[in-house]
C-alpha positions as CSV (number, residue, x, y, z in Angstrom):
1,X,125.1,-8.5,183.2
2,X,126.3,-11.7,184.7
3,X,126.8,-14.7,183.0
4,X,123.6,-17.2,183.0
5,X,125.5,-19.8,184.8
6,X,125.7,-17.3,187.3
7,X,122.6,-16.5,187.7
8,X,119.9,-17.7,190.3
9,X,116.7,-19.2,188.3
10,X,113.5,-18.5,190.1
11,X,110.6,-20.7,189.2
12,X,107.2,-19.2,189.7
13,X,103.6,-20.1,188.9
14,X,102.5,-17.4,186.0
15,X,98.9,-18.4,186.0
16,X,98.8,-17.3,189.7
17,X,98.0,-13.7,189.7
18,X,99.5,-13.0,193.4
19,X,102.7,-15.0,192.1
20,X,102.5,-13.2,189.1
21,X,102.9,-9.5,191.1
22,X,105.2,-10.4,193.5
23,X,107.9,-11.7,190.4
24,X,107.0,-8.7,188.7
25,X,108.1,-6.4,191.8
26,X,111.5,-8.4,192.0
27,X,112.0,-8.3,188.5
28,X,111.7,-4.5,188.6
29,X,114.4,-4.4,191.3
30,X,117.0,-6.8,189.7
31,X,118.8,-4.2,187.7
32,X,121.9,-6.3,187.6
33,X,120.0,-9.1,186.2
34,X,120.9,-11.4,188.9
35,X,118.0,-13.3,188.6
36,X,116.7,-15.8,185.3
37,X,112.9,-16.0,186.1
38,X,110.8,-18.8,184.8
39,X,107.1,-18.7,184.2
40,X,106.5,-23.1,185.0
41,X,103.0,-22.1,183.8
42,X,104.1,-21.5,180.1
43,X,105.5,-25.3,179.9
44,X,103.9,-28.5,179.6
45,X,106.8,-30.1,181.0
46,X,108.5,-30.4,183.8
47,X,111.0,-27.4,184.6
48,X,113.7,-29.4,185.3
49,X,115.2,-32.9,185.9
50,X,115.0,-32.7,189.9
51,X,111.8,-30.3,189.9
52,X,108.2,-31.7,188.3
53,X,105.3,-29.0,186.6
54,X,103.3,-29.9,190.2
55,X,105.7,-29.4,192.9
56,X,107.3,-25.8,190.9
57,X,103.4,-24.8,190.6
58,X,102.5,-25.3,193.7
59,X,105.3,-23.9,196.0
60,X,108.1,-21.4,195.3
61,X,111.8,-23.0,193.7
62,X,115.0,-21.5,192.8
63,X,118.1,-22.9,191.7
64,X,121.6,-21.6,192.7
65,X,124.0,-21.0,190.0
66,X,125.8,-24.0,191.5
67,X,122.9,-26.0,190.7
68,X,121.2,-26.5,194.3
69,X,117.6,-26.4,194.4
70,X,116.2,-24.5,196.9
71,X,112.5,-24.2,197.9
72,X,109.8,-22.1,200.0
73,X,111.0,-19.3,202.7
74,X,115.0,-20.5,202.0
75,X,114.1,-19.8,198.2
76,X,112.9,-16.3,199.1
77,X,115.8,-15.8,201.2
78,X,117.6,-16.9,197.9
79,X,116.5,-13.9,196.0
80,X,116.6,-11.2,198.3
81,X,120.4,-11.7,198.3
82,X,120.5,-10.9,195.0
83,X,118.4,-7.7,195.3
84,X,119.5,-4.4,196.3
85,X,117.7,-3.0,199.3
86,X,116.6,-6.8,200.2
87,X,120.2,-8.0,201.3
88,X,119.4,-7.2,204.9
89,X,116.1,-9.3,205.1
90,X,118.7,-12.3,203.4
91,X,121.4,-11.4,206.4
92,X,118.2,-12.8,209.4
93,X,118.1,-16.2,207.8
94,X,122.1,-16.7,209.2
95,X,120.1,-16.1,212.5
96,X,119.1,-19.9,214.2
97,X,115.5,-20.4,214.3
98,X,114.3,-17.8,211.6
99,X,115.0,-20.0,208.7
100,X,112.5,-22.5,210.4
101,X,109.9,-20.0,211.6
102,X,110.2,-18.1,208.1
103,X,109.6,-21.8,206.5
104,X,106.1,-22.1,208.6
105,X,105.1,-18.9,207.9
106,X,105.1,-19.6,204.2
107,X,103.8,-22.8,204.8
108,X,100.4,-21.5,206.0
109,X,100.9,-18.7,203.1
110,X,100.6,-21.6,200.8
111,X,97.3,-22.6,202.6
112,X,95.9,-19.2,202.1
113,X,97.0,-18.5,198.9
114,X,93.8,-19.9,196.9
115,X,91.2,-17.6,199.2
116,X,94.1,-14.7,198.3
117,X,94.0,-15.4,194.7
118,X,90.2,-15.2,194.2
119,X,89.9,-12.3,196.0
120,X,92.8,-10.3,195.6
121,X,93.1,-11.6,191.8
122,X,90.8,-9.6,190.3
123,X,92.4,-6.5,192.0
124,X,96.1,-7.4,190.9
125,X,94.7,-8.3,187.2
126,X,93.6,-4.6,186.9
127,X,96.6,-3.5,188.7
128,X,99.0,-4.8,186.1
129,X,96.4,-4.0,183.1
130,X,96.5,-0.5,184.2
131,X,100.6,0.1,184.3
132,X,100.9,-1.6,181.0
């Protein structure tokens, strides 16, 4: 297992039950334990010293294990390096323009996400419940 400064930390809001099943999917695939996740949800503080409780909950953050701070699509991009069978999705955002096109994609994502979450919430609650 590597190291936890050589990690990537992934913060992600746990009270969101879409957020909630999309970490648990990359959880299951990070058998190397590449990847520190951190529920910002559990905390009544702020995550970190660059990164406050409102801006983790509300959009997706990781940190590189050199200590950048990187947020939304890039952040994504961020993790699927570090997964097996995702490396290829990380690979397009070396391509110009789909780092920028991936950024407003999750950008009306986050726009949607509250209609998602009340409908699809209940769904993914019973979901998890059920493989427990």
């Amino acid at each position: 297992m590597p190291d936890k400064a050589d990690k990537l930390t992934v913060y992600y809001d746990g009270s969101c039950p879409l957020c909630r099943a999309e970490i648990g999917f990359y959880q299951k695939r990070d058998d190397a334990g590449r990847i520190d996740f951190t529920d910002i949800s559990r905390s009544g503080g702020d995550p970190a010293p660059d990164l406050d409780r409102e801006a983790a909950m509300g959009r997706f953050h990781t940190r590189r294990p050199d200590g950048t701070l990187v947020s939304g699509a890039a952040g994504f991009f961020e993790v699927w390096k570090r997964l097996p069978g995702w490396r290829h999705l990380a690979k397009l955002s070396r391509i110009p323009g789909v780092l920028p096109v991936a950024e407003l994609a999750y950008r009306a994502f986050l726009h949607l996400r509250p209609t998602l979450v009340r409908h699809l919430g209940p769904r993914l609650e019973n979901r998890a419940e059920s493989t427990r």
